[in-house]
N, C-alpha and C positions, 0 to 999 in steps of 0.2 A: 462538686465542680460549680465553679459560680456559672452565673448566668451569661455573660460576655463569652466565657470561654466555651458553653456549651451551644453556644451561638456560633461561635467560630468554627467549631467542630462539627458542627451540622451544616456548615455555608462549605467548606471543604470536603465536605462526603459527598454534596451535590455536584459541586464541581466535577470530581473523580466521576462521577454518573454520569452527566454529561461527555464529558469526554470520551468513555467507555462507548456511551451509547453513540457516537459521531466514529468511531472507529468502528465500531460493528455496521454501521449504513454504507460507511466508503469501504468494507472489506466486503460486503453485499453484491456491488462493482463488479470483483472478481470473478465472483463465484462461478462455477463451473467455466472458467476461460483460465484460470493461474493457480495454482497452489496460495495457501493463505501463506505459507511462509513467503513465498516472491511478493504476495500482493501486499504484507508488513514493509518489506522492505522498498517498495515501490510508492508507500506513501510514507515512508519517511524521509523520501527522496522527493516527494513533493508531488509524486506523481499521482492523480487523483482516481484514473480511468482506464481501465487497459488498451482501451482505442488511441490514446497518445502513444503507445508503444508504435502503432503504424506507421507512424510520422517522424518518428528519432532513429537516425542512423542508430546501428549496432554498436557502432563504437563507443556512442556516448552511453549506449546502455550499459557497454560492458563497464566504465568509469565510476555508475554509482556505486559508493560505499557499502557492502556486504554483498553485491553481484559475484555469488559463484559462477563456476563452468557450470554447474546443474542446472544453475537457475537461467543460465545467460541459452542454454540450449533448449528448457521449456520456452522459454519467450519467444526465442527460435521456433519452436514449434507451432507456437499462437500464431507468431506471423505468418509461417507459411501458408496457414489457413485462410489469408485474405492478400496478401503480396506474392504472385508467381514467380517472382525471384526477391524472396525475403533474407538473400543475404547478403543486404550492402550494408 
């Protein structure tokens, strides 16, 4: 392998690391508040925090792309924990 190329390939393994390692600190967030499955799909929704779930009606929660009924009733359940009528 020339040199350029084994450059390249070692500039793209970092990359893949870092990334790896940025999803593992924002999946840290979660932890023990959401399942890592809701908390993937919660940041691929852009959603960074589980404390913004507070603030988003349910409806718009139930809209993001891969929001099952399991998952839309665990976040249900996180809310309830700080909203006394966590279901608007």
């Amino acid at each position: 392998m020339s040199l350029p190329d084994e450059n390249a390939r070692l500039l793209a393994l970092a990359a893949d690391n870092a990334v790896m390692a940025a999803e593992s600190v924002a999946l840290k967030l979660f932890e023990g508040r959401l399942p890592r499955r809701i908390a993937r799909i919660l940041l691929a929704a852009g959603i960074g925090a589980p404390e913004h779930l507070l603030f988003m009606p349910m409806g718009r929660i139930a809209t993001l792309p891969g929001m099952s009924a399991a998952a839309r009733r665990e976040i249900q359940a996180y809310r309830s924990r700080f909203i006394p009528t966590a279901n608007v």
